[in-house]
N, CA and C atoms as an extended XYZ file, in Angstrom:
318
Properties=species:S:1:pos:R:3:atomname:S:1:resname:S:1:resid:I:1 pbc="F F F"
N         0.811       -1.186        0.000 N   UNK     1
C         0.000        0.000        0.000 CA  UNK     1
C         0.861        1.260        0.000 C   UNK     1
N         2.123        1.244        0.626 N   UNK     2
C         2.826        2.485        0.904 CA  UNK     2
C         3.487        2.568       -0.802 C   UNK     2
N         3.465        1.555       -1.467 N   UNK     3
C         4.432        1.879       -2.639 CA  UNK     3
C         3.441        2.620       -3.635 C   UNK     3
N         1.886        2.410       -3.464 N   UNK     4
C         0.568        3.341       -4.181 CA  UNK     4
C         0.622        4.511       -3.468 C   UNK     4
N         0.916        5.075       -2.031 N   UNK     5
C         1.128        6.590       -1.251 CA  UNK     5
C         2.354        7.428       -2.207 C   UNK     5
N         3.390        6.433       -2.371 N   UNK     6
C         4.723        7.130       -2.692 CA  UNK     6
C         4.486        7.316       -4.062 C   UNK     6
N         4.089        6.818       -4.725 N   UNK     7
C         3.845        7.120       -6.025 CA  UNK     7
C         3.207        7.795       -6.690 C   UNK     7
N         1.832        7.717       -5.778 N   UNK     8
C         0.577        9.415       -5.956 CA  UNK     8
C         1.808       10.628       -5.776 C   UNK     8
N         2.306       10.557       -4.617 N   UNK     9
C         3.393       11.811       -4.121 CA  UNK     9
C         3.893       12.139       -5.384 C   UNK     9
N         4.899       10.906       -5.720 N   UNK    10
C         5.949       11.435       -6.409 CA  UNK    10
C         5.187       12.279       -7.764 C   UNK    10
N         4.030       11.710       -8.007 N   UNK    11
C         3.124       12.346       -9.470 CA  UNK    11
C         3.011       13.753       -9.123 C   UNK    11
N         2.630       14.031       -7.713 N   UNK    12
C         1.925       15.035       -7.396 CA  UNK    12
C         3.128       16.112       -6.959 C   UNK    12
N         4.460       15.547       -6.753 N   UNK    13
C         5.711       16.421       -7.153 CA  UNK    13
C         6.186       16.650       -8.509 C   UNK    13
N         6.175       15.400       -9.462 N   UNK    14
C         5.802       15.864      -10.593 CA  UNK    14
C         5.087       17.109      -11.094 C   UNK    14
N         3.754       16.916      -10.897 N   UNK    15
C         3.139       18.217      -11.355 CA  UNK    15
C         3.738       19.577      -11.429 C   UNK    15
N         4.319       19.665      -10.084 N   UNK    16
C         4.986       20.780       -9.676 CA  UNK    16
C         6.074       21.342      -10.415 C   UNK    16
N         6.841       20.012      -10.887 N   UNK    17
C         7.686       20.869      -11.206 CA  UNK    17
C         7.846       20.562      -13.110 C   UNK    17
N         6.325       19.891      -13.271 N   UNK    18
C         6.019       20.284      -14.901 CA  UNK    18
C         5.472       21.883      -14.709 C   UNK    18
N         5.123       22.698      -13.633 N   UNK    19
C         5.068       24.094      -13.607 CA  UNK    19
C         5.997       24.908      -13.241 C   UNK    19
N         7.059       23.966      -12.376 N   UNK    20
C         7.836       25.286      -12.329 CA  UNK    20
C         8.910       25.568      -12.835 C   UNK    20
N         8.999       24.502      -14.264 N   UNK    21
C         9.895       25.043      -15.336 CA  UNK    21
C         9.538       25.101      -16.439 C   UNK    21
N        10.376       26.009      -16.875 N   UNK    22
C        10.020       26.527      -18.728 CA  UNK    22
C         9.985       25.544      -19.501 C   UNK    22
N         9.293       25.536      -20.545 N   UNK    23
C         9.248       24.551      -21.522 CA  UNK    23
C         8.448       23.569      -21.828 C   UNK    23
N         7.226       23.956      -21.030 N   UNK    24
C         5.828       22.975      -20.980 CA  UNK    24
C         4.826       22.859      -21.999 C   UNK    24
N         5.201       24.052      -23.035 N   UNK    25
C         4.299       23.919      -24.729 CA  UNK    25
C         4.959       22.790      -24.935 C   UNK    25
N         5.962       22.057      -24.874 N   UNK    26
C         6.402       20.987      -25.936 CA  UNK    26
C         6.117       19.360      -25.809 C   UNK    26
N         5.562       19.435      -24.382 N   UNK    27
C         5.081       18.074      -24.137 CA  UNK    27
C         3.873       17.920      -23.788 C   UNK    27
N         3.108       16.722      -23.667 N   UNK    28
C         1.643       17.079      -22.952 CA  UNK    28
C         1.871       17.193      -21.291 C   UNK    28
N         0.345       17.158      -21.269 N   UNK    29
C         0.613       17.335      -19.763 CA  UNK    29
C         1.188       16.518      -18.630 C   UNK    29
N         0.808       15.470      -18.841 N   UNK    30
C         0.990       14.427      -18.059 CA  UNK    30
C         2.693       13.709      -17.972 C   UNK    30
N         3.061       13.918      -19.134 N   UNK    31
C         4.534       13.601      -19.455 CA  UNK    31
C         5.808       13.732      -18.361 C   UNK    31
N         5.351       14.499      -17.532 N   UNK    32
C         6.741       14.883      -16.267 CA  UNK    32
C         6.051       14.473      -15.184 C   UNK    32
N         4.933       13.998      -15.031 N   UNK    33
C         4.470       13.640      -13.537 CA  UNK    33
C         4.360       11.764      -13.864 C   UNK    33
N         4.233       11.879      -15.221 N   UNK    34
C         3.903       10.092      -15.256 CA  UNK    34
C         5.482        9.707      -14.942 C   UNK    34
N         6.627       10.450      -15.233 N   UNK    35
C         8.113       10.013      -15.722 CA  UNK    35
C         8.261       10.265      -13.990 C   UNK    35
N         7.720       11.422      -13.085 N   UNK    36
C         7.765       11.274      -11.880 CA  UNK    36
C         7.675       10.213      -10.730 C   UNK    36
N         6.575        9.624      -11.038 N   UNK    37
C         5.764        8.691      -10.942 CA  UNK    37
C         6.973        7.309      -11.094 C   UNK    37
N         7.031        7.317      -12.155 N   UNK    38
C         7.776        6.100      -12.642 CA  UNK    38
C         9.165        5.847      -12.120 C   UNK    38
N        10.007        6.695      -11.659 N   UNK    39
C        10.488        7.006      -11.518 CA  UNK    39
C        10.815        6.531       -9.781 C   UNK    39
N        10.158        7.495       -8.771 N   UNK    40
C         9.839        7.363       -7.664 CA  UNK    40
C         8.881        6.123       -7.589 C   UNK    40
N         8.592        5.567       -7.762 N   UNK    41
C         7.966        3.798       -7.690 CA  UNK    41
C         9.616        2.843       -7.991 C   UNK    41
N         9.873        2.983       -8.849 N   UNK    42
C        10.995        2.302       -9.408 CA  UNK    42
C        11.798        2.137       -8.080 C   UNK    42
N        12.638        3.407       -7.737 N   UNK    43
C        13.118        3.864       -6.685 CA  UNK    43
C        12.701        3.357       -5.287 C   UNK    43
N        11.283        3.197       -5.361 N   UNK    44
C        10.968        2.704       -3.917 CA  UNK    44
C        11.495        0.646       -3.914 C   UNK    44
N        10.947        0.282       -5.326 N   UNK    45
C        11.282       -1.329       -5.243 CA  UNK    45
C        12.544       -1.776       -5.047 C   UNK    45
N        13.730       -0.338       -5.584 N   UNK    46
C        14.980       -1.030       -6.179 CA  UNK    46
C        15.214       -0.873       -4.185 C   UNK    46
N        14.908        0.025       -3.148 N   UNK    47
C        15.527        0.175       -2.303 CA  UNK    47
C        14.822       -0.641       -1.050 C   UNK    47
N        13.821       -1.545       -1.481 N   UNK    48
C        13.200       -2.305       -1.075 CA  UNK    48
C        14.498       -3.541       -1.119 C   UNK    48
N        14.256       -3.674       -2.485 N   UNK    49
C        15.324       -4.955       -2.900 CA  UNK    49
C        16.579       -4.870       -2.004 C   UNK    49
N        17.298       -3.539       -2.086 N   UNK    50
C        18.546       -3.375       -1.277 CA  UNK    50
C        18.390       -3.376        0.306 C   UNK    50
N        17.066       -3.532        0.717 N   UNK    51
C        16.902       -4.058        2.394 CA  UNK    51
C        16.427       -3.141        3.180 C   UNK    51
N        15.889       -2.025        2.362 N   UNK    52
C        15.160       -0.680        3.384 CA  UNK    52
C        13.754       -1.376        3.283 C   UNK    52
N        13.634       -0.940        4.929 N   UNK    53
C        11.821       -0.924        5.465 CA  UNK    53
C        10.961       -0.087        4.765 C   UNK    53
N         9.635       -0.487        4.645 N   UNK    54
C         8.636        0.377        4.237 CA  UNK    54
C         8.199        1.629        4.924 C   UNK    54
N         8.661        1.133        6.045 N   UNK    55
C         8.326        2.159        7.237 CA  UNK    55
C         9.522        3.195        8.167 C   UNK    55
N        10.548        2.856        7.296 N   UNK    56
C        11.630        3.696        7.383 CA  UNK    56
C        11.410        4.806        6.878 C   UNK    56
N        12.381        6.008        7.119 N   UNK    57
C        12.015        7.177        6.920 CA  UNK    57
C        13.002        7.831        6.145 C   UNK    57
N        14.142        6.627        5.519 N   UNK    58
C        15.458        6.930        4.719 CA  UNK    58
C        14.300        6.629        3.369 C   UNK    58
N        13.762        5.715        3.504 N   UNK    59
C        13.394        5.144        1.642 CA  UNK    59
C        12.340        5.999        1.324 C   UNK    59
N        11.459        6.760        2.382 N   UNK    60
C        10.366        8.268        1.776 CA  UNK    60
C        11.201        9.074        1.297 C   UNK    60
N        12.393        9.704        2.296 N   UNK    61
C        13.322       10.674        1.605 CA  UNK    61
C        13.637       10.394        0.230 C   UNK    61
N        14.319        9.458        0.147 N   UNK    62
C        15.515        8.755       -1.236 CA  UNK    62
C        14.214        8.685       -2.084 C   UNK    62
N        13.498        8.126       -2.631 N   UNK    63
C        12.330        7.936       -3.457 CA  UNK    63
C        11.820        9.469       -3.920 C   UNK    63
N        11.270       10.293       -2.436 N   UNK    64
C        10.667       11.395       -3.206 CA  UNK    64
C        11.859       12.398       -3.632 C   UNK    64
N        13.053       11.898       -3.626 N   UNK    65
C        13.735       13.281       -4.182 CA  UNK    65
C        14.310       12.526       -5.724 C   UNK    65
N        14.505       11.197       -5.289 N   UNK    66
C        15.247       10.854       -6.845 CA  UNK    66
C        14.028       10.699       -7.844 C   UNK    66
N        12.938       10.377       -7.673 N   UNK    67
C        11.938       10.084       -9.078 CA  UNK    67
C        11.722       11.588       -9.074 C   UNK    67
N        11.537       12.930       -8.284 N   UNK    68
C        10.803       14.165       -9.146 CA  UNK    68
C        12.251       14.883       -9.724 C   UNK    68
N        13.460       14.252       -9.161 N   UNK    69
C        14.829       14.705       -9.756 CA  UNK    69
C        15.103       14.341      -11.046 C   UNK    69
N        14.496       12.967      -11.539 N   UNK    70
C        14.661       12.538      -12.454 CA  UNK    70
C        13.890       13.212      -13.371 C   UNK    70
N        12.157       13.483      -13.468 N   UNK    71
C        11.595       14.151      -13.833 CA  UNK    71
C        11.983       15.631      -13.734 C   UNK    71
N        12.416       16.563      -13.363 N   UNK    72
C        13.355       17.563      -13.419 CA  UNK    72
C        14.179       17.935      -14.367 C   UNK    72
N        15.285       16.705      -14.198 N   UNK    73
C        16.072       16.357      -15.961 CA  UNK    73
C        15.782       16.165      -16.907 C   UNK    73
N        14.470       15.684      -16.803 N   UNK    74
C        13.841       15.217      -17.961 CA  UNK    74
C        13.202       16.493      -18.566 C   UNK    74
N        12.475       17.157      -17.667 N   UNK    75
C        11.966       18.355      -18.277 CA  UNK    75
C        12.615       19.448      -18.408 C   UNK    75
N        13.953       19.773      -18.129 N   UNK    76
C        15.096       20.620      -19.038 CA  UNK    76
C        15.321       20.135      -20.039 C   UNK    76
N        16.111       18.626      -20.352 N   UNK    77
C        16.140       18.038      -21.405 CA  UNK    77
C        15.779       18.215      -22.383 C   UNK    77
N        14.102       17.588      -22.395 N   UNK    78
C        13.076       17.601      -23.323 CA  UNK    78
C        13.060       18.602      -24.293 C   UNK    78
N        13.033       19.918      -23.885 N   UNK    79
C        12.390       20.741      -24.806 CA  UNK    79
C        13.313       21.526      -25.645 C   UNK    79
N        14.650       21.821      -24.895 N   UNK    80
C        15.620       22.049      -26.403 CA  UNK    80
C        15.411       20.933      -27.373 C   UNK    80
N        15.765       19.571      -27.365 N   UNK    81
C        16.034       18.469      -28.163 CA  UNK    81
C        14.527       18.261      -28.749 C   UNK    81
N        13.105       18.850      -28.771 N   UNK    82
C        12.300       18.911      -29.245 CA  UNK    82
C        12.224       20.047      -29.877 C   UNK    82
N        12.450       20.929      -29.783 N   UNK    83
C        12.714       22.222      -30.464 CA  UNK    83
C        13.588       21.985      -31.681 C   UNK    83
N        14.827       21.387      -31.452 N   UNK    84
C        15.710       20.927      -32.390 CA  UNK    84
C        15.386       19.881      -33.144 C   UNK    84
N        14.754       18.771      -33.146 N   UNK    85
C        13.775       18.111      -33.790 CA  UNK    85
C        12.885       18.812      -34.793 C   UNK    85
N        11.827       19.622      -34.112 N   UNK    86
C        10.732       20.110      -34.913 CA  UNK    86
C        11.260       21.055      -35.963 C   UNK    86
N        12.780       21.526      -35.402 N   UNK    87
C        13.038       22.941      -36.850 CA  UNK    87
C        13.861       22.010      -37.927 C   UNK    87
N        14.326       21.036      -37.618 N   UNK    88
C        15.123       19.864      -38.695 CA  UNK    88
C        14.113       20.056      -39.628 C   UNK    88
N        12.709       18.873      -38.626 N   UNK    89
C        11.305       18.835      -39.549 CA  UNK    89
C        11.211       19.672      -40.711 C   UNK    89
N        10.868       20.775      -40.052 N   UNK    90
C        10.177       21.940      -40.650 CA  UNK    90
C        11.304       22.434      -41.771 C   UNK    90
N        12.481       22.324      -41.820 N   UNK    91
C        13.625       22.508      -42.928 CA  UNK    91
C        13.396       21.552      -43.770 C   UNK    91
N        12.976       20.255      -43.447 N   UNK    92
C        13.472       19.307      -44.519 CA  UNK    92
C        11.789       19.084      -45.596 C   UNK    92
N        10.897       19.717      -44.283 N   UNK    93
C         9.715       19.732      -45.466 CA  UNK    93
C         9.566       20.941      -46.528 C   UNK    93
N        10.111       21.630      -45.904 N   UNK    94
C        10.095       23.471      -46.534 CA  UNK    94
C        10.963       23.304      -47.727 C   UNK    94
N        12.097       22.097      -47.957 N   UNK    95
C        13.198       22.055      -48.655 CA  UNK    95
C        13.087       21.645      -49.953 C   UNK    95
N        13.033       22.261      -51.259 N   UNK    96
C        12.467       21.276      -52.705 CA  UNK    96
C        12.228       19.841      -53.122 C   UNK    96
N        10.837       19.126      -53.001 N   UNK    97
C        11.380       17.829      -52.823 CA  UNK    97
C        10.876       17.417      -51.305 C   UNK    97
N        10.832       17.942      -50.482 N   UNK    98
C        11.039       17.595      -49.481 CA  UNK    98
C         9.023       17.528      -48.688 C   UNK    98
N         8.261       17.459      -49.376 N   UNK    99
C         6.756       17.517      -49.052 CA  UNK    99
C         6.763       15.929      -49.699 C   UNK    99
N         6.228       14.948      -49.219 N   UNK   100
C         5.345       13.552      -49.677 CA  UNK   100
C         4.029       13.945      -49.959 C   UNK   100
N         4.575       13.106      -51.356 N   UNK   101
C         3.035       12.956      -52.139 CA  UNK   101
C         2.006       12.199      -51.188 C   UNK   101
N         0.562       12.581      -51.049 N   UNK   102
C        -0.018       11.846      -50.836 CA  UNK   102
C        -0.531       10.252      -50.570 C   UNK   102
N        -0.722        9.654      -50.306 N   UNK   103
C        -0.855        7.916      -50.316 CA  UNK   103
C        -2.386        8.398      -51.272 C   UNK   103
N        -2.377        7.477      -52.397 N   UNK   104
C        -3.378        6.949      -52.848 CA  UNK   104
C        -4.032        5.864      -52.863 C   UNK   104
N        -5.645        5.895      -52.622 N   UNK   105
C        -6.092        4.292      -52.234 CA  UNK   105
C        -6.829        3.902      -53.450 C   UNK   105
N        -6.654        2.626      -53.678 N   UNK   106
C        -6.589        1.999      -54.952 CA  UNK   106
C        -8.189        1.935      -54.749 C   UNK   106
């Protein structure tokens, strides 16, 4: 049950900090709290495995800071290297040649 508590958390630190950094036109919404999420769950099993209690108060710390840390990185990351993506795009369709014909159905 505590690994469904830590994991709402970690989403719900997620959220936070899909707001409190720049660059949130480029992904949907959910994208930095699910990676939060995933993240901080992961974190809680791997330190399970390594012999921490559920009810310790080292594996709440370690969990909620490394899954919304991870999500953090992720959402600096993201949005240059999507930015840089989409203007490639947008060059190589703009470029002579560079628009696909239609699919035609027989």
């Amino acid at each position: 049950m505590e690994l469904l508590y830590v994991t709402v958390i970690g989403a719900a630190l997620g959220l936070g900090v899909r707001y409190g950094v720049p660059g949130r036109d480029t992904h949907g919404l959910l994208l930095i709290p699910a990676t939060a999420a995933a993240a901080t769950a992961a974190t809680w099993v791997l330190l399970l495995w390594l012999g921490f209690t559920f009810d310790g108060g080292w594996i709440w710390v370690f969990s909620l800071l490394i899954g919304p840390g991870v999500a953090l990185a992720f959402a600096l990351l993201l949005p240059p290297r999507r930015r840089e993506a989409d203007d490639a795009l947008l060059a190589r369709l703009m470029a002579p040649g560079g628009m696909p014909a239609p699919a035609r159905s027989v």
